[in-house]
DRENZAVEX-47675 format. One record per residue (C-alpha): residue number from 1; chain; x, y, z. Coordinates in steps of 0.001 Angstrom, whole numbers. Layout:
% DRENZAVEX-47675
i;ch;x;y;z
NUM;A;X;Y;Z
...
This chain:
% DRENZAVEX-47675
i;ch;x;y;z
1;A;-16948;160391;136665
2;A;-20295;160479;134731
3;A;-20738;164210;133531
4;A;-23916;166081;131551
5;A;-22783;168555;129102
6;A;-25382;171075;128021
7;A;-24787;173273;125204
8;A;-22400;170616;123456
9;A;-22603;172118;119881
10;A;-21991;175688;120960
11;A;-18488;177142;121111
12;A;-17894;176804;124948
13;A;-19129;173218;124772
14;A;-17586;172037;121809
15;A;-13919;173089;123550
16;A;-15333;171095;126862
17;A;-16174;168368;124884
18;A;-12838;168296;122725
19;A;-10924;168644;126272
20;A;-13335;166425;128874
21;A;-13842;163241;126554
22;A;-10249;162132;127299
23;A;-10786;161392;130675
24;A;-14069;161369;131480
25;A;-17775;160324;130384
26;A;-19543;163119;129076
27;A;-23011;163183;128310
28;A;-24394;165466;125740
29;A;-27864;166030;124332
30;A;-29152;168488;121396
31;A;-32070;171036;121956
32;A;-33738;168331;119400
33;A;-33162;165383;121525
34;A;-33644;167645;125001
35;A;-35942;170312;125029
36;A;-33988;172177;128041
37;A;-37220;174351;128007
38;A;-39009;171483;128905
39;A;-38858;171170;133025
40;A;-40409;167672;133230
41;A;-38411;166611;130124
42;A;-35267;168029;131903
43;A;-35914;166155;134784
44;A;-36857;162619;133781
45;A;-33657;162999;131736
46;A;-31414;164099;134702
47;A;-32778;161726;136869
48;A;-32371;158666;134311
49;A;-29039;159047;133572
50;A;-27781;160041;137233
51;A;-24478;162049;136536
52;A;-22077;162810;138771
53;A;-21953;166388;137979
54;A;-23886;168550;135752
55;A;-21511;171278;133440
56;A;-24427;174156;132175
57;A;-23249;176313;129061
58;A;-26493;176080;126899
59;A;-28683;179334;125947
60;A;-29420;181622;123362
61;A;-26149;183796;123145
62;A;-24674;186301;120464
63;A;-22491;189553;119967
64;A;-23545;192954;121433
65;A;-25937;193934;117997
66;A;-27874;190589;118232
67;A;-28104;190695;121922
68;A;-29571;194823;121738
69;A;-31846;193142;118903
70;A;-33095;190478;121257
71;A;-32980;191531;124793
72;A;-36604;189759;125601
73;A;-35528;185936;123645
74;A;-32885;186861;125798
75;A;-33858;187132;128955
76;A;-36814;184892;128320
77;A;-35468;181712;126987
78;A;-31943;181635;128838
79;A;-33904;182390;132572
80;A;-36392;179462;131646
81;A;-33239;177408;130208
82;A;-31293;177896;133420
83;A;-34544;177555;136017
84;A;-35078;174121;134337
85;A;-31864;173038;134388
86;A;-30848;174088;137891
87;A;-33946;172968;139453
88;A;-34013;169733;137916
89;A;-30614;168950;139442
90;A;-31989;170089;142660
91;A;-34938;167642;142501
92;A;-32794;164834;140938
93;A;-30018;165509;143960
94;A;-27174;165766;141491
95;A;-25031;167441;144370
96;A;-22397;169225;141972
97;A;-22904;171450;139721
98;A;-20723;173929;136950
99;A;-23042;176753;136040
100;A;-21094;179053;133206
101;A;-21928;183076;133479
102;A;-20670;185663;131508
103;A;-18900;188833;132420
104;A;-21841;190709;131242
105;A;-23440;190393;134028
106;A;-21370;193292;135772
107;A;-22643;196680;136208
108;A;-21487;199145;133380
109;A;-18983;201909;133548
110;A;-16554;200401;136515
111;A;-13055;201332;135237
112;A;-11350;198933;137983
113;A;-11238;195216;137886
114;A;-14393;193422;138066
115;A;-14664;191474;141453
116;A;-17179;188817;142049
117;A;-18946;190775;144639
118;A;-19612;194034;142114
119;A;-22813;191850;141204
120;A;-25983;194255;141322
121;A;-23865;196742;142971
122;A;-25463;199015;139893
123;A;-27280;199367;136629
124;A;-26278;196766;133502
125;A;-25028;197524;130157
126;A;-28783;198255;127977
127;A;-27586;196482;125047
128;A;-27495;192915;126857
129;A;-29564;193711;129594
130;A;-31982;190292;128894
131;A;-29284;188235;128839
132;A;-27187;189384;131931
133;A;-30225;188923;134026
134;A;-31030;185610;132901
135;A;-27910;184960;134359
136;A;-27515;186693;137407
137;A;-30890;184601;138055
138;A;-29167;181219;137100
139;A;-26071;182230;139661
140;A;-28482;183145;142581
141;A;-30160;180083;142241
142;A;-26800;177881;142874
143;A;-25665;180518;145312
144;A;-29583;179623;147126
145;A;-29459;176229;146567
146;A;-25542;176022;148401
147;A;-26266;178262;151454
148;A;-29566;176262;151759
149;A;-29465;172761;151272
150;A;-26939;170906;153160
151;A;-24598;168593;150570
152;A;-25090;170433;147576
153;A;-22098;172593;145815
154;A;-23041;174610;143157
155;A;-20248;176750;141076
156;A;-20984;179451;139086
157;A;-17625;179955;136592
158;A;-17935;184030;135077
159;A;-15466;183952;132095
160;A;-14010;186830;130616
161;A;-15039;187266;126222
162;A;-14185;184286;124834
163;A;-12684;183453;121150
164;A;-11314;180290;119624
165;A;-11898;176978;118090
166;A;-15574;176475;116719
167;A;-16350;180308;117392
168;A;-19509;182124;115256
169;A;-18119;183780;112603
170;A;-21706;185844;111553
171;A;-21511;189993;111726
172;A;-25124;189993;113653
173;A;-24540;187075;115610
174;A;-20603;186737;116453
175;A;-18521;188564;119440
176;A;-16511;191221;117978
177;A;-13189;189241;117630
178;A;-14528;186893;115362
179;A;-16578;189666;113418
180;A;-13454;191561;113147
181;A;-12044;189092;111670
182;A;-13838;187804;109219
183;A;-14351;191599;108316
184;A;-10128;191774;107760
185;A;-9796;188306;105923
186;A;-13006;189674;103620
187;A;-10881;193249;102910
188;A;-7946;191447;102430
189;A;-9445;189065;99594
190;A;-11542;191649;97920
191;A;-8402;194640;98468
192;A;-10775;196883;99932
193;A;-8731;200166;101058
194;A;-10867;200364;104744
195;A;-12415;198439;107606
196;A;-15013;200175;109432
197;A;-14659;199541;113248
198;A;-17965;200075;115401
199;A;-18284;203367;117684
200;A;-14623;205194;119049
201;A;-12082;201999;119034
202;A;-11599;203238;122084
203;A;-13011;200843;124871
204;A;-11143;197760;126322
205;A;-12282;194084;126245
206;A;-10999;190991;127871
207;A;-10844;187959;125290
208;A;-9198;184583;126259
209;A;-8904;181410;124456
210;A;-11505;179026;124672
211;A;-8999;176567;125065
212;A;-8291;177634;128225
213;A;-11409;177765;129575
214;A;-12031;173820;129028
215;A;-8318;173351;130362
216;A;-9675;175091;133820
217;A;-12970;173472;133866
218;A;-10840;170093;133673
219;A;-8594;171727;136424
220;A;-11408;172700;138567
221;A;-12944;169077;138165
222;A;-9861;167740;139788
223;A;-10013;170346;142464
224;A;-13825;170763;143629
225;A;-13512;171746;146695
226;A;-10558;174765;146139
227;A;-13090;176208;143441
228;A;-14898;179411;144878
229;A;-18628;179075;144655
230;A;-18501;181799;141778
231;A;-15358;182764;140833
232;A;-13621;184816;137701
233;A;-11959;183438;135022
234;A;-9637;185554;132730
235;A;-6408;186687;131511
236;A;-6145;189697;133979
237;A;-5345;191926;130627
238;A;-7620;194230;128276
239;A;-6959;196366;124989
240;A;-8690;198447;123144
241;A;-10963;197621;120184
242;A;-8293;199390;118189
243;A;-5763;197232;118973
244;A;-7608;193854;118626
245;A;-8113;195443;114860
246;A;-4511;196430;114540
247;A;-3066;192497;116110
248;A;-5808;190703;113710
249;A;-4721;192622;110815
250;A;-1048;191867;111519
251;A;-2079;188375;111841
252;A;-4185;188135;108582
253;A;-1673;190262;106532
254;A;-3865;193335;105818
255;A;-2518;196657;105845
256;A;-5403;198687;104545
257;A;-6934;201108;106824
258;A;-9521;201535;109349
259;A;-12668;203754;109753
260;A;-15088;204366;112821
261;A;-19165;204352;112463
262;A;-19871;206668;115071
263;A;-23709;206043;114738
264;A;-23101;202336;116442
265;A;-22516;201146;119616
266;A;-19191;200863;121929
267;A;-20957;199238;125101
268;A;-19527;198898;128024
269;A;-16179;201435;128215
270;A;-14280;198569;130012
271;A;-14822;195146;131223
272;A;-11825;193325;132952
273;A;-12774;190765;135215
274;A;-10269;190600;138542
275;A;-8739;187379;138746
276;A;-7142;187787;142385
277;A;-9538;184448;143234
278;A;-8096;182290;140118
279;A;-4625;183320;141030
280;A;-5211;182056;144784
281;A;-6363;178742;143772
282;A;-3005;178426;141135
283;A;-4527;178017;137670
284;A;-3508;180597;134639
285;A;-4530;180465;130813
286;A;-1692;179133;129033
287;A;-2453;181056;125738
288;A;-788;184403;124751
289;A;-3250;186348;122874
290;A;-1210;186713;119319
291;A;-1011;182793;119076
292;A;-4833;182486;119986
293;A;-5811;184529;117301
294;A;-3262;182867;115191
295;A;-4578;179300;116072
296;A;-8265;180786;115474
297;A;-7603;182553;111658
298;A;-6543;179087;110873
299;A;-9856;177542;112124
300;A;-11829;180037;110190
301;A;-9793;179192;106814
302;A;-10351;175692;107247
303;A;-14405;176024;107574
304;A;-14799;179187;105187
């Protein structure tokens, strides 16, 4: 099987890459050698190489500050990004196709489990706004193209947050795992007494290993046809910020304390995607979320 990878040097690629170039041919390009922004380009290149399935994880991504920052780059380049890619596939009748969302683009304030079909059932999160509906537009497209055009299966894969191998470790770009941290390795070198933890502490995220998510995408590559047109992808379990601070510190070794900004952000209050669909289909994450975070401080030592 002949695969295109886009968004091979970001962190969701990279682990593809790592996990997919055992047993298959991957493809990759660089926004220098592929300007995905570039429909024509995008095309010629798609319909040159003639994969058998297209994987999409490229765009302009970053941690809730950078996204509030940035909500028209946002929306802007990853809706173009996606258009072009999606489309060209169409045109070049590449029949499959892996199109990676993020959980963002749920509705804000739904205490339950997120189901797949909670999808503009209400108003987005304002600090990621651009972003989310960049790619609620990229998963309508597939969902289009599928109920449309006879032959063609589009998947659209919504992962919970992710953390792991080749993560950003940059306080205005990173996810807040990885800026926590590097914020707790930093107050542990320099013995500073405190670590200040955006808003209350107080609201749950979903993070799963990276890892994992290649491991399914390698699963779902050997199952097609049992993978939902957009399904979930997650641990099933949330904490709050508070606690990611507390398990990171225990990790790292620091055992200074911890003090809220009030004046920033908490986003969403809780975001845990239901995984009832991933369950039915038989695939789980095989990571526990202590040895992820252990298996990620290394990483960061090694490239510090």
């Amino acid at each position: 099987m002949k695969i295109f990878l886009t968004g091979s040097t970001g962190m969701v690629g990279k682990n593809l890459l790592k996990v997919l170039n055992k047993n298959y041919e991957v493809i990759c390009t660089t926004s220098k050698s592929l300007n995905l922004l570039d429909f024509k380009k995008t095309k010629k290149f798609i319909t040159k190489t003639n994969p058998d399935i297209v994987i999409h994880c490229a765009g302009l991504v970053g941690g809730i500050e950078f996204n509030r920052l940035n909500n028209f780059n946002s929306l802007n380049q990853n809706l173009e990004i996606g258009k072009n890619l999606i489309n060209a596939c169409y045109e070049a009748e590449i029949k499959k196709l892996i199109n990676f969302s993020s959980s963002c683009i749920y509705p804000k304030n739904i205490f339950k489990p997120l189901k797949e079909k909670d999808v503009l059932s209400n108003y987005l999160e304002d600090t990621n706004e651009g972003y989310a509906l960049a790619k609620i537009f990229a998963m309508k497209l597939c969902q289009y193209i599928n109920k449309e055009k006879k032959g063609y299966s589009y998947k659209t894969i919504i992962p919970c947050n992710l953390y792991g191998f080749y993560d950003t470790f940059h306080y205005q770009k990173s996810h807040m795992l990885p800026s926590a941290m590097k914020k707790i390795h930093e107050a542990k070198v320099v013995r500073k007494k405190f670590v200040e933890i955006w808003g209350t502490g107080k609201h749950k995220r979903e993070f799963m290993f990276a890892t994992d998510l290649a491991n399914f995408t390698k699963f779902a590559l050997k199952n097609y046809k049992k993978i939902p047109a957009v399904i979930n992808i997650g641990t099933g379990k949330d904490y709050t910020i508070n606690y990611y601070y507390k398990l990171i510190s225990k990790v790292i070794g620091y055992n200074g304390m911890f003090k809220h900004n009030y004046n920033k952000p908490d986003g969403t209050k809780r975001k845990l995607v239901d995984i009832s669909l991933q369950n039915k289909i038989g695939w789980s994450p095989a990571t526990s979320l202590e040895e992820g975070i252990n298996k990620t401080y290394k990483y960061y030592l090694k490239i510090l």
